[in-house]
C-alpha positions as CSV (number, residue, x, y, z in Angstrom):
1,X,19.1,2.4,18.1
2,X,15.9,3.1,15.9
3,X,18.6,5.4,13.6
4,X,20.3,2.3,12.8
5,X,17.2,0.2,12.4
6,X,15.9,3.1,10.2
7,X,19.8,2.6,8.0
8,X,19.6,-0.7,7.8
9,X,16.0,-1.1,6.8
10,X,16.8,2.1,3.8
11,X,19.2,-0.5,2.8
12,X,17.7,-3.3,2.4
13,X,14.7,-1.6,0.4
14,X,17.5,0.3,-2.0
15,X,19.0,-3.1,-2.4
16,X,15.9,-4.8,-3.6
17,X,16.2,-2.6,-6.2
18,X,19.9,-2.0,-7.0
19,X,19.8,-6.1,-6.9
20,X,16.5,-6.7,-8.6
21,X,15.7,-9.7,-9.3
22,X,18.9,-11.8,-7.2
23,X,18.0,-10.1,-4.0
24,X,14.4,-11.3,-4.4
25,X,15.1,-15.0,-5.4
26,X,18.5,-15.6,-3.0
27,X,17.0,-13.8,0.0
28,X,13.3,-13.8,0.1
29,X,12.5,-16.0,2.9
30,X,14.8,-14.0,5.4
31,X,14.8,-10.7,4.6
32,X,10.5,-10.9,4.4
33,X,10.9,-12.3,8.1
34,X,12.9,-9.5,8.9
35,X,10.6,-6.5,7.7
36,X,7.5,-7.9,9.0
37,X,8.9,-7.9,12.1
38,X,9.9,-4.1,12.0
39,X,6.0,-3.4,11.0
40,X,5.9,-3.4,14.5
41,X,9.0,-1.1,15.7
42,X,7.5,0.8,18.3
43,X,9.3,4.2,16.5
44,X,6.8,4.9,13.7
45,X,9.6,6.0,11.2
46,X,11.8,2.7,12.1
47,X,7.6,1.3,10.9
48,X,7.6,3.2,7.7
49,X,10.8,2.3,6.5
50,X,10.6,-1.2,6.8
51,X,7.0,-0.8,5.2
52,X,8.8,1.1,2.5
53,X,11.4,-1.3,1.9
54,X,8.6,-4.3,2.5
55,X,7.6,-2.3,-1.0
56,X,10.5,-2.3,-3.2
57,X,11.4,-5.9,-1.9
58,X,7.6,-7.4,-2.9
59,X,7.2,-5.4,-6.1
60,X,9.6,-8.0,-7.8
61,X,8.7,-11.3,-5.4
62,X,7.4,-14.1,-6.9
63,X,3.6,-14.4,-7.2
64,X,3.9,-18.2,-5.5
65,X,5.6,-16.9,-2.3
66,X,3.3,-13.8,-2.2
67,X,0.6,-16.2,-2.3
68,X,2.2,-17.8,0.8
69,X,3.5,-15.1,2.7
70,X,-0.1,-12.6,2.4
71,X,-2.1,-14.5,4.8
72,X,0.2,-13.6,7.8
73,X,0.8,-9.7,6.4
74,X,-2.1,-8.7,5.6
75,X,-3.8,-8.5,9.5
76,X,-0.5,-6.6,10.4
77,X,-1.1,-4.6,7.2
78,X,-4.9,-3.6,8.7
79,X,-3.5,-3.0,12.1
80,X,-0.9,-0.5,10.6
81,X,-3.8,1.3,8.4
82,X,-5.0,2.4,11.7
83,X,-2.1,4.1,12.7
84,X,-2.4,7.8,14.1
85,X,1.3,8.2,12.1
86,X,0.8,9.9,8.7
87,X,3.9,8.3,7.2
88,X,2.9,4.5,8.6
89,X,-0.2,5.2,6.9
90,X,0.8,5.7,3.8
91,X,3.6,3.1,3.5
92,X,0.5,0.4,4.3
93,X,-1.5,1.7,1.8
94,X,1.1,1.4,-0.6
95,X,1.9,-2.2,0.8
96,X,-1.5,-3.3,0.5
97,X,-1.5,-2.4,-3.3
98,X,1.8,-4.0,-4.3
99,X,0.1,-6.9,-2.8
100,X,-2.8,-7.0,-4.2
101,X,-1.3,-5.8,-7.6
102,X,0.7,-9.1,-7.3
103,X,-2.1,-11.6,-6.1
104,X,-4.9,-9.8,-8.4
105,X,-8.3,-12.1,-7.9
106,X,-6.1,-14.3,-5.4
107,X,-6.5,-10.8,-3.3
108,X,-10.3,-11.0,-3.2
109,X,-10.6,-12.9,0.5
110,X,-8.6,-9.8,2.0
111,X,-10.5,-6.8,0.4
112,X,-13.7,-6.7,2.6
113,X,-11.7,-6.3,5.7
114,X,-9.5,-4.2,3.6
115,X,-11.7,-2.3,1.2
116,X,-13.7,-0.1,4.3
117,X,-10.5,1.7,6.2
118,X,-9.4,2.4,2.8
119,X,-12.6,4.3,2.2
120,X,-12.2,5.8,5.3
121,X,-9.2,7.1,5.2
122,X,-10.4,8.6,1.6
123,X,-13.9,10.3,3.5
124,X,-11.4,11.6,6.4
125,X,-8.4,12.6,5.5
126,X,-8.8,16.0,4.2
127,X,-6.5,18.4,6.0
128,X,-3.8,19.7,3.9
129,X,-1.3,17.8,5.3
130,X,-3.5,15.0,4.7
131,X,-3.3,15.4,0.6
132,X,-0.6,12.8,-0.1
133,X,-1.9,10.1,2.3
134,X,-5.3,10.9,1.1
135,X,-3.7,11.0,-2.8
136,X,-2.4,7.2,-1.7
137,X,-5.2,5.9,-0.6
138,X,-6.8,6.5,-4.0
139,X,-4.4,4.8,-5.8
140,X,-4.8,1.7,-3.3
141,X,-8.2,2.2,-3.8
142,X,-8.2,1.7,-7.6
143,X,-5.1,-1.1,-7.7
144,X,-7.5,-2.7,-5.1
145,X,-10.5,-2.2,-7.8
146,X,-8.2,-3.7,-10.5
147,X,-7.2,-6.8,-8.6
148,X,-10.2,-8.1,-7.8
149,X,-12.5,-6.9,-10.7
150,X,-15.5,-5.4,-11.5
151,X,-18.4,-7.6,-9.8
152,X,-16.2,-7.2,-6.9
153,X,-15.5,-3.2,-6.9
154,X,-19.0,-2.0,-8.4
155,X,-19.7,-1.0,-4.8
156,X,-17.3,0.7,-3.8
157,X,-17.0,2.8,-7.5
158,X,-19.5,5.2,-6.9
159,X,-17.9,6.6,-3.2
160,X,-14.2,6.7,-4.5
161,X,-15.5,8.5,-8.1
162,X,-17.4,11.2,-5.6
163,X,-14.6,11.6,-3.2
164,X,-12.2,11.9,-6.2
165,X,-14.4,15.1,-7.3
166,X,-15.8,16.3,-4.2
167,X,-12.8,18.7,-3.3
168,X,-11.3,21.4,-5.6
169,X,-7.9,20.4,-6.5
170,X,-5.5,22.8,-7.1
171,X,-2.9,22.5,-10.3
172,X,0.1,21.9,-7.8
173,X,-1.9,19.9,-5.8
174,X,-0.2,16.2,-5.2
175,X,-3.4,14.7,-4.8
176,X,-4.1,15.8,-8.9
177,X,-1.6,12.7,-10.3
178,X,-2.8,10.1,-7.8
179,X,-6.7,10.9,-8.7
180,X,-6.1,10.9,-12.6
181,X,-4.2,7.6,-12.4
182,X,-6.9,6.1,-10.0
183,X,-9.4,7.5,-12.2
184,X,-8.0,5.3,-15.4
185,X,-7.8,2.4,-13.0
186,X,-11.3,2.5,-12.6
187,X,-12.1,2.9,-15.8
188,X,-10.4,0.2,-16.9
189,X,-11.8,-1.4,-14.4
190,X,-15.2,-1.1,-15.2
């Protein structure tokens, strides 16, 4: 039942951090098994959770298993940012930065497959239901900028600093915290 699968996958992200760092280090090799595997769940909010809980599960993994575990994520991780599901969306943007966050220059073979939907999703997703996906892919943006350094993101600086400024935000907009947090990634950055 993809209610249950949605339960048990809450859990397991609210234990990662209720159990923070145990969880992590007595059942890392299983419970990553498991949640990849539900990046797939043919119900998109069964996806999302288990993306979610993929989150608060890697934030406090081991850089040495991260390092193992990326190269068979991350082309599930592309797949997912492709997603016609809002919420999916998101949830990979956010997994992709936790990831590179943890891996930092180690993250450099993955960002030019990574690095252009991320863009995209920035250039296209301006609707206003669009503002918090569009406010997460700016801070994937920038963590992705900070990973991999400057030579790296000099590129790409110039379209996410015009996106971040092309639309009027408004003071209650969500969008506003994600852009002024991206915005001092860059610049330290640069």
């Amino acid at each position: 039942n993809p209610r249950v699968r949605h339960a048990a996958l809450e859990a397991i992200g609210q234990l990662a951090i209720d159990q923070v760092p145990h969880f992590q280090e007595q059942m890392y090799e299983e419970v990553i098994g498991k949640l990849v595997k539900y990046f797939d769940d043919p119900v998109d909010r069964v996806s999302a959770m288990a993306l979610s809980a993929f989150v608060n599960f890697a934030d406090e993994v081991d850089d040495t298993i991260m390092i193992d575990i990326t190269p068979q994520i991350m082309p599930k991780l592309g797949e997912k940012l492709k997603s016609q599901h809002r919420g999916v969306r998101q949830e990979t943007l956010t997994c992709i930065a936790v990831i590179a966050s943890c891996l930092e220059e180690e993250f450099s073979p993955y960002y030019d497959s990574v690095m252009p939907t991320v863009k995209q999703c920035v250039m296209t997703c301006t609707h206003e239901k669009e503002r918090m996906l569009r406010g997460k892919a700016f801070e994937c943006m920038s963590l992705l900028g900070l990973a991999v350094g400057r030579k790296k993101f000099a590129p790409d600086v110039l379209t996410a600093m015009q996106a971040m400024v092309a639309l009027p935000i408004k003071a209650d907009d969500v969008q506003k915290d994600y852009i002024k947090e991206a915005m001092e990634r860059i610049a330290k950055t640069l």
